[in-house]
GUVOMAR-151716 format. One line per 3 residues: their letters; for each residue x, y, z of N, C-alpha, C. Coordinates in steps of 0.2 Angstrom, whole numbers, plus 2048, in hexadecimal, padded with zeros to 3 digits. Layout:
A = X:Y:Z:X:Y:Z:X:Y:Z  ...
! end
This chain:
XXX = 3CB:84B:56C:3C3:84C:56B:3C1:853:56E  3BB:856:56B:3BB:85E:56A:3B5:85C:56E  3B2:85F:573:3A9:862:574:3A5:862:56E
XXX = 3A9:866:567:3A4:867:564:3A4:85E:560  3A9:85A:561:3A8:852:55C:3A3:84F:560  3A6:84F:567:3A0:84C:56A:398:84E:56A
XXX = 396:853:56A:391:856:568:38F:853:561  392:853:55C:391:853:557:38D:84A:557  394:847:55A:392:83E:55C:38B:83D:55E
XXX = 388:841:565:384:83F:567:37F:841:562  37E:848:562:377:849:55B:376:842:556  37B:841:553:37D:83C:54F:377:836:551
XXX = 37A:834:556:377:82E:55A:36E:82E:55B  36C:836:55F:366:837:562:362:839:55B  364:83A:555:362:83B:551:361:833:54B
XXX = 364:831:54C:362:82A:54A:368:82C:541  369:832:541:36A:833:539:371:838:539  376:838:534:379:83F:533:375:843:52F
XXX = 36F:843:52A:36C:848:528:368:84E:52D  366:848:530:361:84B:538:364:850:53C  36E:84C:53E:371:850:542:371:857:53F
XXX = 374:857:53A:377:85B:535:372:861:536  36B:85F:535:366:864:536:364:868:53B  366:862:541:366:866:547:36B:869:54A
XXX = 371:868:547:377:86B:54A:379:872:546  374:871:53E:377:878:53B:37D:878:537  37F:871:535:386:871:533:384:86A:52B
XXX = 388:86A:52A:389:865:520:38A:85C:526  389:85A:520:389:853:522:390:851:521  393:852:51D:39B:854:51A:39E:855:522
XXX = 39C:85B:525:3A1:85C:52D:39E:857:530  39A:855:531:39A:84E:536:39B:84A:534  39B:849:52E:39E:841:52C:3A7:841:52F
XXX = 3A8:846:52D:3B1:849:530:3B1:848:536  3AB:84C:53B:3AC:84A:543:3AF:843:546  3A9:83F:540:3A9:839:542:3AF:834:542
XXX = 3B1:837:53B:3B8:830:538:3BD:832:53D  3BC:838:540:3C3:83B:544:3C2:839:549  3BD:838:54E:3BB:835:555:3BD:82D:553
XXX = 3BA:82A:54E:3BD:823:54E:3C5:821:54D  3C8:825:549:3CE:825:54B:3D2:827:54E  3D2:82D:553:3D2:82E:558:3D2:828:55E
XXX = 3CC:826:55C:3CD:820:564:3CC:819:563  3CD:81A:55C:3CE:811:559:3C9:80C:559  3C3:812:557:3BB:80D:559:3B8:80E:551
XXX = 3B1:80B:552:3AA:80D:54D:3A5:80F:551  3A4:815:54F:39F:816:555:397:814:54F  395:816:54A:38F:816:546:38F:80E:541
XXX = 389:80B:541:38B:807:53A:383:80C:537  388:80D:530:381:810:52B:37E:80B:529  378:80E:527:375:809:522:36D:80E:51F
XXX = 36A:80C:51A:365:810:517:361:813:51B  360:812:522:35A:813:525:35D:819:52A  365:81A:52A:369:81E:52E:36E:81B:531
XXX = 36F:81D:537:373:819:53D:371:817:543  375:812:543:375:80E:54B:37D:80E:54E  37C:80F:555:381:80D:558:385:806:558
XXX = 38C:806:558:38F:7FF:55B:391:7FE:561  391:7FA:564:393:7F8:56A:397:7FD:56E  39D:7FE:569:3A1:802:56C:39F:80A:56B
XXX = 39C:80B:565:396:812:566:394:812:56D  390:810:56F:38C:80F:576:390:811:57B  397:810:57C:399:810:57F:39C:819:580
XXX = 39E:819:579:3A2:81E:579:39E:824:57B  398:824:577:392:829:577:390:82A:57F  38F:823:584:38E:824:58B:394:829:58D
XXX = 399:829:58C:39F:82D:591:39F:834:58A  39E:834:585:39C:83A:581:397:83F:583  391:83A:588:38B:840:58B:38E:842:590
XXX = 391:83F:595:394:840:59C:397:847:59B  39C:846:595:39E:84E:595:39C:851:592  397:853:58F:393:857:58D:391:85A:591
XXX = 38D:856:596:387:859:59D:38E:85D:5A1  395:858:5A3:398:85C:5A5:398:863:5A3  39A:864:59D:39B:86B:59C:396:870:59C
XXX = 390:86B:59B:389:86E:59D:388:873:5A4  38B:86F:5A8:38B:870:5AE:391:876:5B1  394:873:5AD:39B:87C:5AD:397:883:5AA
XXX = 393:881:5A6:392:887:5A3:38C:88B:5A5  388:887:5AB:383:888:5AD:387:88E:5B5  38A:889:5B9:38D:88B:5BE:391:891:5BB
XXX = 396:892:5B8:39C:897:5B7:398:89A:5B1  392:89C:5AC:393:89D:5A5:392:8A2:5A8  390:8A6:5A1:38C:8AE:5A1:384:8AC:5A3
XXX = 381:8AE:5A9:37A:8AC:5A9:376:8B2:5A5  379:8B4:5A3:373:8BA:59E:371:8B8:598  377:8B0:593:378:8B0:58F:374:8A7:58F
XXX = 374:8A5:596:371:89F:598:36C:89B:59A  368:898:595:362:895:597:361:891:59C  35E:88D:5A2:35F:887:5A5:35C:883:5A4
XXX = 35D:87D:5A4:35C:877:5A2:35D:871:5A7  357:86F:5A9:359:868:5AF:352:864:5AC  352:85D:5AD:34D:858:5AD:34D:854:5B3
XXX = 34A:851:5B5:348:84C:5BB:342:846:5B6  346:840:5B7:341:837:5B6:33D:838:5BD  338:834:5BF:335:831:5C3:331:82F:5C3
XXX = 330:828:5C8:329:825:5C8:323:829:5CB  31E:827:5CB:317:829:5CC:316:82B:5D2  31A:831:5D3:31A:835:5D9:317:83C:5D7
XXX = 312:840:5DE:30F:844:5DB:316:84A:5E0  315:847:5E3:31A:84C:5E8:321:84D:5E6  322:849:5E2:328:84A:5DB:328:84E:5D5
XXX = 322:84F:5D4:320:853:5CF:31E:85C:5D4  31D:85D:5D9:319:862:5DB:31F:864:5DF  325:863:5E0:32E:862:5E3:32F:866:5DB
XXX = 32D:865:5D5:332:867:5CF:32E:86C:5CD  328:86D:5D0:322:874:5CE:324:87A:5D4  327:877:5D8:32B:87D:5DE:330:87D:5DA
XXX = 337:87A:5D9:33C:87C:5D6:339:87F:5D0  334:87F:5CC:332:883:5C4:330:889:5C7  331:88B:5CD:32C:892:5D0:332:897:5D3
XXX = 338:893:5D4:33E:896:5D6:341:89B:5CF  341:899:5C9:346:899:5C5:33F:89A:5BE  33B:89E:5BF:335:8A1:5BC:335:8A8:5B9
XXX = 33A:8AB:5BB:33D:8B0:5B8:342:8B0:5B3  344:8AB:5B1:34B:8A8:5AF:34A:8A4:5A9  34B:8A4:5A3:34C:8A2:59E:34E:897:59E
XXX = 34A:894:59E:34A:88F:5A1:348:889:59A  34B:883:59C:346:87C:597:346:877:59D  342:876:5A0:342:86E:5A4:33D:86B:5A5
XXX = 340:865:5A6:339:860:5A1:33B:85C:5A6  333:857:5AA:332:84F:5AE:32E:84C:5A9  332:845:5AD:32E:840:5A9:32A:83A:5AE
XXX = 325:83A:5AD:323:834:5B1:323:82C:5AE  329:82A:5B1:327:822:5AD:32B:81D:5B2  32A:817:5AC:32C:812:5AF:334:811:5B2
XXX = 332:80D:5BA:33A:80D:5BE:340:80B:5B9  33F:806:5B4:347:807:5B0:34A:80C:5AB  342:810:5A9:344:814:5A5:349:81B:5A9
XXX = 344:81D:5B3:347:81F:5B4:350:820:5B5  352:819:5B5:359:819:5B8:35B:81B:5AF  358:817:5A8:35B:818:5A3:35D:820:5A2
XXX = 357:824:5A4:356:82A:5A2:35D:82E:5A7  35F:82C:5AB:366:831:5AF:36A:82B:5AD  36C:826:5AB:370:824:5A6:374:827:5A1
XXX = 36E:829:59F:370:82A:597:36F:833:598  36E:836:59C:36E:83C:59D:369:842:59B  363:83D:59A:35B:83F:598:35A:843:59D
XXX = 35C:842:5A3:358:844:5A9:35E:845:5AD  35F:84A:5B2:365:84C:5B6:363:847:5BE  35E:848:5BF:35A:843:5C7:355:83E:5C3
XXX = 355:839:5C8:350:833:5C5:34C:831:5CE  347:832:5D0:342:830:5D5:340:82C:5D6  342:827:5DB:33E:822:5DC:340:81F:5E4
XXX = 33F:819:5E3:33F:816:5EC:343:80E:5ED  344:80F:5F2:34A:807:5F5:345:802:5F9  345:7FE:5FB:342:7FA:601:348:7F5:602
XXX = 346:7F1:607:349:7E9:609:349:7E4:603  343:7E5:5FE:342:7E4:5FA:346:7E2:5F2  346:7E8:5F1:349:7EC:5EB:350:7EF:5EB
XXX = 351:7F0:5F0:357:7F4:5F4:35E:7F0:5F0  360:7E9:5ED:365:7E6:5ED:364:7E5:5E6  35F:7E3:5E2:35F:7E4:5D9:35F:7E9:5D7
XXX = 35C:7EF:5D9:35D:7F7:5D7:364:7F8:5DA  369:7F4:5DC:370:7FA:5E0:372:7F7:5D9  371:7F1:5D8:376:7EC:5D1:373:7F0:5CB
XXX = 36D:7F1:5CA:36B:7F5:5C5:370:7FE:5C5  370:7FF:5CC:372:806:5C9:378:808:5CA  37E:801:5CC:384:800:5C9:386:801:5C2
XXX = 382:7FC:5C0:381:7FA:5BA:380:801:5B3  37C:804:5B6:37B:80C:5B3:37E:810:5B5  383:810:5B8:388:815:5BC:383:81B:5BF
XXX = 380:81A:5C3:37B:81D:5C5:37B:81D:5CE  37B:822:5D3:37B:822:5DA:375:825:5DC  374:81F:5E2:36E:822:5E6:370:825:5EB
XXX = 369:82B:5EB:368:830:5F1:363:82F:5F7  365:82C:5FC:35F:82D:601:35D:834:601  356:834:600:352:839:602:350:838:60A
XXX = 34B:835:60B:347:835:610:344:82C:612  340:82B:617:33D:825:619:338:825:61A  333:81E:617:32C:821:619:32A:81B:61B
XXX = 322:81B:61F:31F:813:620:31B:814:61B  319:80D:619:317:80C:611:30D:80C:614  309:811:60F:304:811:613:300:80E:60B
XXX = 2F8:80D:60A:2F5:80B:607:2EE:811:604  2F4:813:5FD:2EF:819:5FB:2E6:817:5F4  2E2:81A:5FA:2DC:818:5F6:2D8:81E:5F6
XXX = 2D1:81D:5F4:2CA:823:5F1:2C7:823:5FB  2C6:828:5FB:2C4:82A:601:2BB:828:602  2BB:825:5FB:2B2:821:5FC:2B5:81B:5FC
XXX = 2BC:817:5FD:2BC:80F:5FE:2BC:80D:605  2B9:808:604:2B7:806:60A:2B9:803:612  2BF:806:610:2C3:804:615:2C8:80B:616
XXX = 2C5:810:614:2C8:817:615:2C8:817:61C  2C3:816:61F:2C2:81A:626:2C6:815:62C  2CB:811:629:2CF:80C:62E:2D4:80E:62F
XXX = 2D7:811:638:2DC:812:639:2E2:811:635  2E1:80A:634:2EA:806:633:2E8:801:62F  2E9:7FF:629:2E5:7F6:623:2EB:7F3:625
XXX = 2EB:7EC:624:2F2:7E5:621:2EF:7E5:61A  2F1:7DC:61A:2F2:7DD:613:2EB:7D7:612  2E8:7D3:617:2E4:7CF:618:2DD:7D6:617
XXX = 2D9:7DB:61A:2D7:7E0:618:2D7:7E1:611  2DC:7E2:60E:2DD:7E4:606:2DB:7DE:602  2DC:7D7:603:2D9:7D2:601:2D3:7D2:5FA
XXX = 2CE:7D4:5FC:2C9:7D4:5F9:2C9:7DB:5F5  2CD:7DF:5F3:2CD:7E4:5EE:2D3:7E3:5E8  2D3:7E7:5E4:2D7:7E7:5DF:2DF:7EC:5E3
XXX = 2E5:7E9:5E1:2EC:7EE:5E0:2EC:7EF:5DA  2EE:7F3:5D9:2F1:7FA:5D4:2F6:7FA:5D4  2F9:7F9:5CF:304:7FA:5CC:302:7FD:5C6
XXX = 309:7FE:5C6:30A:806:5C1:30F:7FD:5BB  30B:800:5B5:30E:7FA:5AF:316:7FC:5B0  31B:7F5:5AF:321:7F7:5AE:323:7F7:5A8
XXX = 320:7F3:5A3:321:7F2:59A:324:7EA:59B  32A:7EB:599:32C:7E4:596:332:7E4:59E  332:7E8:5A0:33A:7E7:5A6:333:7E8:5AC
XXX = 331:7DF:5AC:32B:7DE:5B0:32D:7DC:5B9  335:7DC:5B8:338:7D8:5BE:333:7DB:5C4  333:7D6:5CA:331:7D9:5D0:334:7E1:5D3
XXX = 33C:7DE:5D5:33F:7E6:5D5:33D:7EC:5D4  33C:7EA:5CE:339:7F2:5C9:334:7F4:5CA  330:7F2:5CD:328:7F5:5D0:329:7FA:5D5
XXX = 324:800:5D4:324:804:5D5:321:805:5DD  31A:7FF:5DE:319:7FE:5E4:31E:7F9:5E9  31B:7FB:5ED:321:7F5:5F3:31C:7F0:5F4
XXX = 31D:7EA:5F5:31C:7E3:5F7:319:7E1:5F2  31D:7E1:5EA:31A:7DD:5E2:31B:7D9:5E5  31F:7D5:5E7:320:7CD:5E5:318:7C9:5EC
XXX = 314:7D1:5F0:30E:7CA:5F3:30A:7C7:5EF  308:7C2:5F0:303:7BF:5EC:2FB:7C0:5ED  2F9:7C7:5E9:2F5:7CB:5E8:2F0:7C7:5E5
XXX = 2E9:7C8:5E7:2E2:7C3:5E2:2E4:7C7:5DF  2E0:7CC:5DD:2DF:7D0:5D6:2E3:7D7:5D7  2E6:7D8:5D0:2EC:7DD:5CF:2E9:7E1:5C9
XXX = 2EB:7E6:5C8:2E6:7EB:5C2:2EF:7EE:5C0  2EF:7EE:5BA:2F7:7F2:5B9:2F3:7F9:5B3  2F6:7FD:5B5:2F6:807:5B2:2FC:807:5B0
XXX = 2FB:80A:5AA:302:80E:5A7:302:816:5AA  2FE:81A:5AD:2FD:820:5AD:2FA:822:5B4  2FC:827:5B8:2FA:829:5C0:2F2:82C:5BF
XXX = 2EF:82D:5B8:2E7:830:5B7:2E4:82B:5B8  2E6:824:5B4:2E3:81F:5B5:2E3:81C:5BB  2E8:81A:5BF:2E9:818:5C5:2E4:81A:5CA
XXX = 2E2:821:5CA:2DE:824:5CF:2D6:824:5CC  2D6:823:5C5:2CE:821:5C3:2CC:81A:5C6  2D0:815:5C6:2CF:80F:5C9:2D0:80E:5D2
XXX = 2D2:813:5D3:2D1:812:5DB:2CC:815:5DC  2C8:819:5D8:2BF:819:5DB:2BC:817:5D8  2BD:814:5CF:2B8:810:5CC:2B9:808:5CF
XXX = 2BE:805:5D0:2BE:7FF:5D3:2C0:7FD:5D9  2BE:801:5DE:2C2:802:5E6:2C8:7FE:5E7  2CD:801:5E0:2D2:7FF:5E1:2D9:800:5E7
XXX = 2DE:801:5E6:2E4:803:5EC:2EC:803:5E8  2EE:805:5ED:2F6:804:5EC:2FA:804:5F2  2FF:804:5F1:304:806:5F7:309:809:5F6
XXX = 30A:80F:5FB:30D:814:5F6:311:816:600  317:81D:5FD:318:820:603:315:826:609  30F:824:607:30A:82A:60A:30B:831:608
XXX = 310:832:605:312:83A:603:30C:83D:5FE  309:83D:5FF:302:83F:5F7:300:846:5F9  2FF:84A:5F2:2FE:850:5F2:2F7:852:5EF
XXX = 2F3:856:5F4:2ED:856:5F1:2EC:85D:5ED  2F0:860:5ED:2F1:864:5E9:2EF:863:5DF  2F3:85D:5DE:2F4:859:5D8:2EF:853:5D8
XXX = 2EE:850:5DD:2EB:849:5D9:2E2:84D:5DE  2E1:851:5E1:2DA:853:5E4:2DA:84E:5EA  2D3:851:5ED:2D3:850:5F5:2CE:848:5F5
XXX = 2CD:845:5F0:2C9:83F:5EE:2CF:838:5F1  2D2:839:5F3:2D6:836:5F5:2DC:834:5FB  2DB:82E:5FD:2E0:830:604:2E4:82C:607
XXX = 2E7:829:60A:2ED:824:60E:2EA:822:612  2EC:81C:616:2EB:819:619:2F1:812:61E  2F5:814:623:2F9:812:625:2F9:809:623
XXX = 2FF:806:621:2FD:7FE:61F:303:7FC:626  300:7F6:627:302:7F2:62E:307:7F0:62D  30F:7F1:62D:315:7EE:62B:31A:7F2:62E
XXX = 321:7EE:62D:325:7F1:630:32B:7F3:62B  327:7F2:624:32B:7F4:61E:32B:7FC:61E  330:7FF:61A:331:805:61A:333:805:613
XXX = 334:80D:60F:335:80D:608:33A:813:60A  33F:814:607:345:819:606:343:81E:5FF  341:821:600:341:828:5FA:345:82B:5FA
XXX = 349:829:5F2:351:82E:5F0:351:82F:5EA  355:831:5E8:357:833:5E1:35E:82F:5DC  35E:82F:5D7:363:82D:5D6:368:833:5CF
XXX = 36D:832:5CE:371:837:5CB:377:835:5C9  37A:835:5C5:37F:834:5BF:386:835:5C3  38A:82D:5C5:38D:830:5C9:393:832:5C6
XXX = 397:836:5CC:39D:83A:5CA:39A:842:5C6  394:843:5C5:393:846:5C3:38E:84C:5C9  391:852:5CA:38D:855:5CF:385:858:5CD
XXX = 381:85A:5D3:37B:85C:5D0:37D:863:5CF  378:866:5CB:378:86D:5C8:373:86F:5CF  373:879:5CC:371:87B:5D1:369:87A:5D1
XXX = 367:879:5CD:35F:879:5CC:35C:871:5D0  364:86B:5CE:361:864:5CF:360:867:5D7  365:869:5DB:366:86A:5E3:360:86E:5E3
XXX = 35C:872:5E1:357:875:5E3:352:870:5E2  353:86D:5DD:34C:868:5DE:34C:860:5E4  353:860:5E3:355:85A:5E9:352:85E:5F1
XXX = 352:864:5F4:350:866:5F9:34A:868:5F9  347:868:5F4:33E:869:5F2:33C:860:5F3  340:85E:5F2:33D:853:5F2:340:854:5FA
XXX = 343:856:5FD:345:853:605:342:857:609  33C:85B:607:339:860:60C:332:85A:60C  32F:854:608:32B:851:607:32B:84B:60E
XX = 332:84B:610:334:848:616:334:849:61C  335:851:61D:333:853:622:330:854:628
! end
């Protein structure tokens, strides 16, 4: 198998079609049809079932295309480190949940490398999309957090996705609200305190599990719960219905403005902030600048 088949395969894939690929790769349907019968026979598989609407992976597509991206990024990653840099664009992405200090870590790394002919792109979304995303090698880092909690179905989840996590740092879990709610001006809240207001969660879609919540302590039994798709909305309801959340206290008033604020929560729970990354595969040099822009938030 050649860089250029595999290349060929994956386009194939992400483009749902070989007309599509074909378009974006700049070559006849003709040579990829060839890529393709050569790669199947080559490794004794089917990677495509056509049909009128395009293609779909098979089973063992899936398979192959996963270890087909791995070397791609690899060679990404050679040509990044050793190419010609006169000749080379950079390219990194970062998944993360609904962290502001995750975002404002990836606008310091965007200010290192401003000079430079660049494409990188975050995403903020839901926790299983971030592990899918450094799975499937959308995203080179994925953001998010561990507890006593969550700490043993995320380790089986990110086996599962051949994905290793990174301690970042440790924090105590405080309780982020509007600095007009009415319990702003209180040293330290429990969870008796918060009673009578609404929490706040970030929606997970259809992968509703416990685990995957981006808050620490989903599984209390909260009177009323509000779920956002989105961190604008989130912060419009902690001052239109003196809602809350619980979060690692890291918040950046830079991004989200000074209307809001933390508040130490009474426990002896902690959250782990780290990262996760495609294992066996090292970070690039842009990931390592932004890994050390995420671990100065610890500091």
């Amino acid at each position: 198998m050649t860089l250029q088949q595999a290349l060929y395969a994956v386009t194939i894939a992400e483009k749902g079609s070989f007309n599509a690929a074909a378009n974006e790769l700049l070559v006849s349907q003709s040579c990829l049809s060839s890529a393709v019968r050569e790669l199947e026979k080559e490794f004794r598989i089917t990677l495509f079932i056509r049909t009128n609407r395009g293609v779909s992976l098979t089973g063992e597509g899936e398979v192959f295309l996963g270890y087909a991206k791995q070397i791609l990024e690899q060679y990404r990653l050679l040509v990044e480190k050793y190419g010609s840099s006169a000749t080379r664009k950079r390219k990194f992405s970062v998944s993360l949940q609904h962290y502001t200090f995750a975002v404002q870590a990836f606008m310091r790394t965007i200010a290192r490398y401003r000079a430079d002919d660049y494409e990188f792109a975050i995403y903020e979304t839901k926790t299983i999309d971030v592990v899918d995303d450094v799975k499937n090698l959308k995203s080179e880092i994925g953001v998010l957090y561990l507890d006593s909690f969550n700490r043993d179905p995320m380790t089986r989840v990110f086996h599962d996705a051949e994905v290793e996590f990174v301690r970042l740092f440790d924090c105590p879990i405080s309780v982020y609200l509007a600095r007009k709610h009415p319990l702003a001006n209180r040293p330290v809240l429990n969870m008796e305190d918060l009673a009578p207001f609404p929490c706040l969660s970030f929606q997970q879609g259809s992968a509703n599990a416990f685990y995957l919540a981006e808050e620490v302590m989903s599984s209390y039994p909260y009177r009323q719960i509000i779920k956002a798709s989105d961190r604008a909305t989130m912060l419009n309801l902690m001052i239109g219905c003196n809602g809350y959340t619980l979060c690692s206290g890291v918040i950046c008033e830079d991004l989200n403005g000074d209307l809001y604020q933390t508040v130490p929560l009474e426990t002896k729970e902690k959250m782990t902030i780290g990262y996760i990354k495609k294992k066996q595969i090292p970070l690039s040099e842009i990931g390592e600048v932004y890994v050390q822009e995420l671990g100065k938030f610890g500091e």
